[in-house]
C-alpha positions as CSV (number, residue, x, y, z in Angstrom):
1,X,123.5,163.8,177.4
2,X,124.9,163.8,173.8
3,X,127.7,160.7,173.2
4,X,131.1,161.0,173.2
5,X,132.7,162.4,169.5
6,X,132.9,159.7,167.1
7,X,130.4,157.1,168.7
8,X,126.7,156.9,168.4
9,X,124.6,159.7,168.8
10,X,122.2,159.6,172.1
11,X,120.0,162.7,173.0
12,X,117.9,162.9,176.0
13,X,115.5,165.6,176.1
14,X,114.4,167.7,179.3
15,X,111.0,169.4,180.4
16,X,109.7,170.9,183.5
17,X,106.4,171.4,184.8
18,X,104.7,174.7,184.0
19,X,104.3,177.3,186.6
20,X,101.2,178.8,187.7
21,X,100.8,182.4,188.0
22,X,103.8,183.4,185.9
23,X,102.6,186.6,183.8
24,X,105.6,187.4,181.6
25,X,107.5,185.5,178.7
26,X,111.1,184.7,178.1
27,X,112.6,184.9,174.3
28,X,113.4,181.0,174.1
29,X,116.4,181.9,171.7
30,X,118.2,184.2,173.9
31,X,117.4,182.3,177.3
32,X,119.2,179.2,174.8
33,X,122.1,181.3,174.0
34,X,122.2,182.2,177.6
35,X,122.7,178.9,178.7
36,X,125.1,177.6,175.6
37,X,127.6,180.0,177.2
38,X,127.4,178.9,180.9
39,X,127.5,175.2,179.6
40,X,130.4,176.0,177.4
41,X,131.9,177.8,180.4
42,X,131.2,174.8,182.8
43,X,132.5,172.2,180.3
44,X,130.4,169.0,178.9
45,X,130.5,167.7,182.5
46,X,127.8,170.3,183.9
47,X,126.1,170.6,180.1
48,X,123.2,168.7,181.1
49,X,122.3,170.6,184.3
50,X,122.8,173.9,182.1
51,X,119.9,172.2,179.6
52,X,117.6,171.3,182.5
53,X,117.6,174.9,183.9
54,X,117.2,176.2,179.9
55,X,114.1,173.7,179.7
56,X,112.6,174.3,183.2
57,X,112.7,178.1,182.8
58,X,110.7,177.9,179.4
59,X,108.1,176.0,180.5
60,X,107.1,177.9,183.5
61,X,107.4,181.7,181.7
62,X,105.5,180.3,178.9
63,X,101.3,179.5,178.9
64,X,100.8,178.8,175.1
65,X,104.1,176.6,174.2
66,X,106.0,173.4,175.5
67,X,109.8,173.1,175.2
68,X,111.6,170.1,174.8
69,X,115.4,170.2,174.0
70,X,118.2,167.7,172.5
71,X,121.9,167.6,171.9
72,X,123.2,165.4,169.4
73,X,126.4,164.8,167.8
74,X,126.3,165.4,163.5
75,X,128.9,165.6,161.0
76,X,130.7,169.3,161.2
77,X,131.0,168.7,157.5
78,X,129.0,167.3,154.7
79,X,130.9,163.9,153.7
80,X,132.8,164.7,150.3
81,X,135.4,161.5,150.4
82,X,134.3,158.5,151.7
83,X,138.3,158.0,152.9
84,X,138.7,161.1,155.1
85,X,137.7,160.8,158.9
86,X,134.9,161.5,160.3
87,X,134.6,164.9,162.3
88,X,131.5,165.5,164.6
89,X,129.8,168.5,166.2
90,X,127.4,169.5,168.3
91,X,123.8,170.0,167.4
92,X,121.0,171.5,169.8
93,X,117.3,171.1,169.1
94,X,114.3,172.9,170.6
95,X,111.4,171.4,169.9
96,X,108.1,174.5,170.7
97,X,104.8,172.7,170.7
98,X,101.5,175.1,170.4
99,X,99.9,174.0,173.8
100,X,96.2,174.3,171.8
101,X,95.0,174.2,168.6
102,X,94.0,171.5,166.2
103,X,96.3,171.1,164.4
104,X,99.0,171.8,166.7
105,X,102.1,173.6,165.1
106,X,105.3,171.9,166.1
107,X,108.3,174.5,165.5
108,X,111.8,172.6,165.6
109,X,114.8,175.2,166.5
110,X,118.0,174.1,165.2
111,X,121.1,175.4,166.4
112,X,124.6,175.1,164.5
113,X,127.4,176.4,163.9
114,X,126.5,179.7,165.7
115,X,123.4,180.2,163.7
116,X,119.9,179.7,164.3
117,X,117.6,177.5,161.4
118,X,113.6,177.4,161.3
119,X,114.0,174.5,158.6
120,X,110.7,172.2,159.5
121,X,107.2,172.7,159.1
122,X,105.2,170.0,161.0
123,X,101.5,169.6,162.2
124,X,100.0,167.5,164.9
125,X,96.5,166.7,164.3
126,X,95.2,165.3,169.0
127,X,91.9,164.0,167.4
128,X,93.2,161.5,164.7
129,X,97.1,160.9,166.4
130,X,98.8,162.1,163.4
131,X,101.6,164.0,162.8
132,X,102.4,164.9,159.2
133,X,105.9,166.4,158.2
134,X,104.6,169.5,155.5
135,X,108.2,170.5,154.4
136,X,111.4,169.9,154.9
137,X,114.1,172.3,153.6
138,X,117.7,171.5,155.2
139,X,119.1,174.1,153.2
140,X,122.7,175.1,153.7
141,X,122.7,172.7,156.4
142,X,121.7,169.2,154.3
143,X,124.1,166.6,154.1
144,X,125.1,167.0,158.4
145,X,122.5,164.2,159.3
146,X,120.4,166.7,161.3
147,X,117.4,165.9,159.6
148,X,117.7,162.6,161.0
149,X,118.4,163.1,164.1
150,X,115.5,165.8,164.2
151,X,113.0,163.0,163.1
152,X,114.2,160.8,165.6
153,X,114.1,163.4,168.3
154,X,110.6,164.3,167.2
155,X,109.5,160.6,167.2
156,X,110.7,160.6,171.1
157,X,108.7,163.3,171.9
158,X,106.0,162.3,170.6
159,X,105.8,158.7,172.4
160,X,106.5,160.1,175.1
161,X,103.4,163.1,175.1
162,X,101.1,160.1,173.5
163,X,100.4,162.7,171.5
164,X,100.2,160.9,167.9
165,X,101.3,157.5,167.0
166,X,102.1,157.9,163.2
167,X,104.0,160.4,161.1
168,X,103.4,160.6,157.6
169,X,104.9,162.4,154.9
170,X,103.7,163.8,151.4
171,X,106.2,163.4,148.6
172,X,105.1,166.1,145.8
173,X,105.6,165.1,141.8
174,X,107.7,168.1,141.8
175,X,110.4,165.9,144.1
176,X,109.5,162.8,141.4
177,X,113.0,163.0,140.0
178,X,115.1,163.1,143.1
179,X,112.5,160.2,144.4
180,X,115.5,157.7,144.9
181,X,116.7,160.1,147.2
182,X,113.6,160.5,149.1
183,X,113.2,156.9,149.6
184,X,116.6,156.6,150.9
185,X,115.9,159.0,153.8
186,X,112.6,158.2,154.6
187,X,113.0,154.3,154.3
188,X,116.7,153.4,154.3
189,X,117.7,156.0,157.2
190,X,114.7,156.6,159.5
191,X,112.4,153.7,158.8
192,X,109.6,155.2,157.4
193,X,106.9,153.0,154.8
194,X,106.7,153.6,151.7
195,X,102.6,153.9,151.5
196,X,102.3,155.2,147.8
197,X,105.2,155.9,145.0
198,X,105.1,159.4,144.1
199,X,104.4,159.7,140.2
200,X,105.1,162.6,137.8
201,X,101.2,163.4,138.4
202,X,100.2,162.2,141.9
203,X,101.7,162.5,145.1
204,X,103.5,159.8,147.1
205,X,103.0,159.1,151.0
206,X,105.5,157.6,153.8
207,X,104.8,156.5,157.3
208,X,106.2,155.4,160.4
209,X,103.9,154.0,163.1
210,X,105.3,155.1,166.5
């Protein structure tokens, strides 16, 4: 269950054990919506029961993904004065993991502020325990701290699967001017290594053993 406004944001994520012998698929994104308005209807207090039935319904109408969900609390606006106060929001994750495949696709769902964002592209490689983040593109959403909380989210999911225990991250000589910037997320906020600089020429690595 997320944490109260204004405090430090907690997540805890929900899955189910698939079904056997269930045939048909559910849309995860309406089955979501579905459930956002019987948990807003119900009030925070029933939210995570709501989340557990969302979760628990994917993963037995689905035989090629694996759904695990967060909540977290972000800013509900991109900091533009250090001075004003702090406003949080709601932010809901799906994570869909490829059940086969090698590498695995790992699709992250964002919902806010009533729309749905595909902002992630992330591979998961069973045979050497690696997940490598491809791209990230926040988009009109940058600046919330969703990113964040998505990596740490991710990081969760993956400890908890065993399915890799790194993450690294490319850093293209096309980024070498906002570098600074870069490092800050990747270092400063999420605790990531810096394994190689980026240059104008070559390309710069991160990672974060799990």
């Amino acid at each position: 269950m997320s944490a109260p406004y204004g405090s430090h944001s907690r997540s805890t994520p929900f899955e189910a054990n698939s079904a056997i012998g269930v045939q048909h698929r559910v849309n995860p994104i309406t089955l979501f919506l579905e459930q956002k308005i019987t948990a807003l209807e119900q009030g925070h207090e029933n939210a995570r029961q709501a989340i557990a039935f969302l979760v628990s319904q994917l993963n037995q109408h689905q035989d090629k993904e694996i759904f695990f969900f967060f909540v977290d609390k972000v800013l509900a606006s991109p900091p533009k004065d250090t001075h004003v106060v702090k406003v949080f929001t709601d932010c809901y994750q799906l994570f869909v993991f490829q059940r086969e495949g090698n590498p695995r696709l790992i699709r992250t769902l964002i919902f806010f502020n009533g729309k749905v964002y595909d902002n992630f592209l992330i591979r998961l490689d069973d045979e050497r325990k690696l997940c490598e983040l491809e791209d990230i593109d926040m988009g009109e959403i940058k600046n919330h701290g969703i990113a964040s909380v998505c990596l740490k989210n991710l990081e969760t999911v993956l400890r908890q699967t065993h399915s890799a225990n790194r993450i690294i991250a490319g850093l293209a000589p096309r980024d070498y001017e906002r570098r600074q910037h870069l490092y800050y997320f990747y270092q400063s906020k999420n605790g990531y290594e810096i394994r190689r600089p980026v240059s104008r020429t070559s390309w710069g690595l991160v990672e974060k053993r799990l």
